[in-house]
LOMAR-221517 format. One line per 10 residues: number of its first residue (from 0); their letters; for each residue x, y, z negated of C-alpha. Coordinates in steps of 0.2 Angstrom, whole numbers, always signed. Layout:
BEGIN
NUM> A> X/Y/Z | ...
END
This chain:
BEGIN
0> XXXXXXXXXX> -8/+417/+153 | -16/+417/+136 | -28/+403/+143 | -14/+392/+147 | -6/+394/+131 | -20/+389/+121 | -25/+376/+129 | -9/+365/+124 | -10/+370/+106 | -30/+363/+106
10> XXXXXXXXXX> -23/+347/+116 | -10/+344/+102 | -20/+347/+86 | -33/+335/+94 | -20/+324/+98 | -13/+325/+79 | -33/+322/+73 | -36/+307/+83 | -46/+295/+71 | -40/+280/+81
20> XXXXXXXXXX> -21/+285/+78 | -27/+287/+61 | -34/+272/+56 | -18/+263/+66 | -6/+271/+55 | -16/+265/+38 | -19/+249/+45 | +0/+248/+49 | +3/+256/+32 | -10/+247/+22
30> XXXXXXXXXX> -2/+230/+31 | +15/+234/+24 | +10/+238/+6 | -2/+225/+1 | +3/+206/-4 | +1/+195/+13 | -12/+182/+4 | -6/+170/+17 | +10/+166/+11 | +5/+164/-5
40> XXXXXXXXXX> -8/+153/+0 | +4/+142/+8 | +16/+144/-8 | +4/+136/-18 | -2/+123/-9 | +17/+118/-8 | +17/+118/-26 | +2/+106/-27 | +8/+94/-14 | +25/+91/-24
50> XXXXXXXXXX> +14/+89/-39 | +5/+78/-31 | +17/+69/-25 | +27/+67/-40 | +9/+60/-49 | +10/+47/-34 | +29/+43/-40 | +24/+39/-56 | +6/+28/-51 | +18/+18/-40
60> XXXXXXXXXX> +19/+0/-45 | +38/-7/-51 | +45/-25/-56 | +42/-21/-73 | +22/-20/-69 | +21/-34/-58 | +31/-48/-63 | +17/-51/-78 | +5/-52/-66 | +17/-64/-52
70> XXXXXXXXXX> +21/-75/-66 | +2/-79/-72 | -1/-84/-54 | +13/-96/-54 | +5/-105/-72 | -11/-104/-63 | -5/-112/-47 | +4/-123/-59 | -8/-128/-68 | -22/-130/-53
80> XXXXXXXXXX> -10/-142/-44 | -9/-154/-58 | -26/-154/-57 | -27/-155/-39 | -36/-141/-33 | -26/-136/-19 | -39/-123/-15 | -35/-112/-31 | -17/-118/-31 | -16/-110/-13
90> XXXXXXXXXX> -26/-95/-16 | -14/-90/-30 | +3/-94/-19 | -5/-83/-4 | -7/-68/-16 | +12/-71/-25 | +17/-67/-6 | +4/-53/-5 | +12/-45/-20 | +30/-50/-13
100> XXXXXXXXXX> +25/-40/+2 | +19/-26/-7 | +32/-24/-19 | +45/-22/-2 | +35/-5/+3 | +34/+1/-16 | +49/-3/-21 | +61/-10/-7 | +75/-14/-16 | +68/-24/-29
110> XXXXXXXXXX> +56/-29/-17 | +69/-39/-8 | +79/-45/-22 | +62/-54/-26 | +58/-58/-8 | +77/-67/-6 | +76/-77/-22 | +57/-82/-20 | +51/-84/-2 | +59/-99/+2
120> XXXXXXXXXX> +52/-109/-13 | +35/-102/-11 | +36/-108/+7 | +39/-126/+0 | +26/-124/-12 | +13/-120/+2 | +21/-134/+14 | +17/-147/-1 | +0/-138/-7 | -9/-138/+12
130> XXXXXXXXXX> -2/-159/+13 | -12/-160/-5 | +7/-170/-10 | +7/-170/-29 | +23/-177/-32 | +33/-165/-20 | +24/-150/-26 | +30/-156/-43 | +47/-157/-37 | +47/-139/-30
140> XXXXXXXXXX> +37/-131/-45 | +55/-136/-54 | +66/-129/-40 | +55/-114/-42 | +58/-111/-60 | +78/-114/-57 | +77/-97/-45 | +66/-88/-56 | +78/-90/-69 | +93/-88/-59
150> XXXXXXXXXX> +84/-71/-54 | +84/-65/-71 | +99/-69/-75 | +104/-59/-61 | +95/-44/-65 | +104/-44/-83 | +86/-52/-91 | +95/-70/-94 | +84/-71/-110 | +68/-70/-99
160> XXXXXXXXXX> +66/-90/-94 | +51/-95/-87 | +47/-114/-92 | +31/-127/-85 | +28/-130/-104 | +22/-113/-111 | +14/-113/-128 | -4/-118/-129 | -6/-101/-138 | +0/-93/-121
170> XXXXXXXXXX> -17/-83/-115 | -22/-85/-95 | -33/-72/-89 | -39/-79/-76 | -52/-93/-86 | -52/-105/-72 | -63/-120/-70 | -49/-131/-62 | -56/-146/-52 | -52/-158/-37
180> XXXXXXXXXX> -52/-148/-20 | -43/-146/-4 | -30/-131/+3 | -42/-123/+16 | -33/-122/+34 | -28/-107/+42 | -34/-97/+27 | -27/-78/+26 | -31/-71/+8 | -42/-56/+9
190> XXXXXXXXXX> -50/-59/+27 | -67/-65/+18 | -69/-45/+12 | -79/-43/+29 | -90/-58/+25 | -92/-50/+7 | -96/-33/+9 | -116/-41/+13 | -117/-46/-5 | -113/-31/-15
200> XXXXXXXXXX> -121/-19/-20 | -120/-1/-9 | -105/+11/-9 | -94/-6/-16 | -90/-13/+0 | -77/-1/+7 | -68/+1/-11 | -67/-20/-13 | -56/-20/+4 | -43/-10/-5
210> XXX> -44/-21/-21 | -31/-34/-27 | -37/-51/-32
END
């Protein structure tokens, strides 16, 4: 009788020593007391991704930063036409549609304000620069200016008026050496970065594929 008494009591003071139920029961109460690192991992990296994200916001291009840079290529088409250099003429047209284009992800309201007033001009202006039509290209250069202007005054900018006479004084970035040439056919601006990237120097060539002209 005594025998099976005490063999119950060692049983439960085993059972109440038992190192795994121990270490379960700090694990279970260490789990529940300490910070859980991984939700505030993926607190912060929330925090940095809206930073970043409105650091993006502010790096993003608006009218007001491209329009300086969309009306120099306009003088310079202007001015390579006059000249007949259809290839520079053409090469700046091709990137006021790039920039068109661009301006419609960035920005797509502006971005099709500026694609309704200006698309249909510069298609006239491509027609007459590929057929190397002087005359026509003139014509159209004026039609061009009317819609720019009309676009401004539009916006609420009616004091902003782009004119095919600007001052001499007027600076062009872009110092090009204008001379007779000829639209090439079929060219796509920006498919020569390939053909490029064989004459640069290393670690250049992928960054150049992202670049503007």
């Amino acid at each position: 009788m005594l025998v099976m008494l005490f063999l119950p009591v060692a049983t439960v003071a085993n059972e109440d020593h038992d190192p795994a139920r121990q270490e379960t029961g700090e694990t279970s109460s260490s789990a529940s007391s300490e910070p859980k690192p991984l939700e505030q991992r993926v607190a912060t990296l929330e925090e940095e991704l809206a930073r970043v994200e409105a650091s993006l916001e502010r790096l993003q291009p608006d009218m007001i930063m491209i329009m300086p840079d969309f009306a120099e290529r306009f003088h310079v088409m202007h001015r390579a036409g006059d000249a007949g250099d259809w290839a520079v003429a053409n090469h700046e047209l091709l990137t006021m549609q790039q920039i068109i284009e661009r301006m419609q992800r960035f920005d797509p309201q502006n971005g099709a304000l500026l694609d309704n007033y200006m698309s249909g001009p510069l298609n006239k202006l491509a027609e007459y620069i590929e057929d190397n039509d002087r005359e026509m290209f003139g014509q159209a250069l004026e039609q061009t200016v009317q819609v720019c202007n009309a676009c401004h005054q539009a916006v609420g900018s009616p004091f902003i008026r782009v004119t095919l006479e600007p001052p001499e004084a007027l600076n062009m970035r872009h110092p090009h050496q204008l001379q007779p040439s000829e639209a090439p056919r079929e060219h796509a601006h920006g498919d020569a970065h390939e053909a490029m990237g064989d004459h640069m120097p290393e670690g250049e060539h992928e960054q150049a594929t992202e670049d503007d002209h």
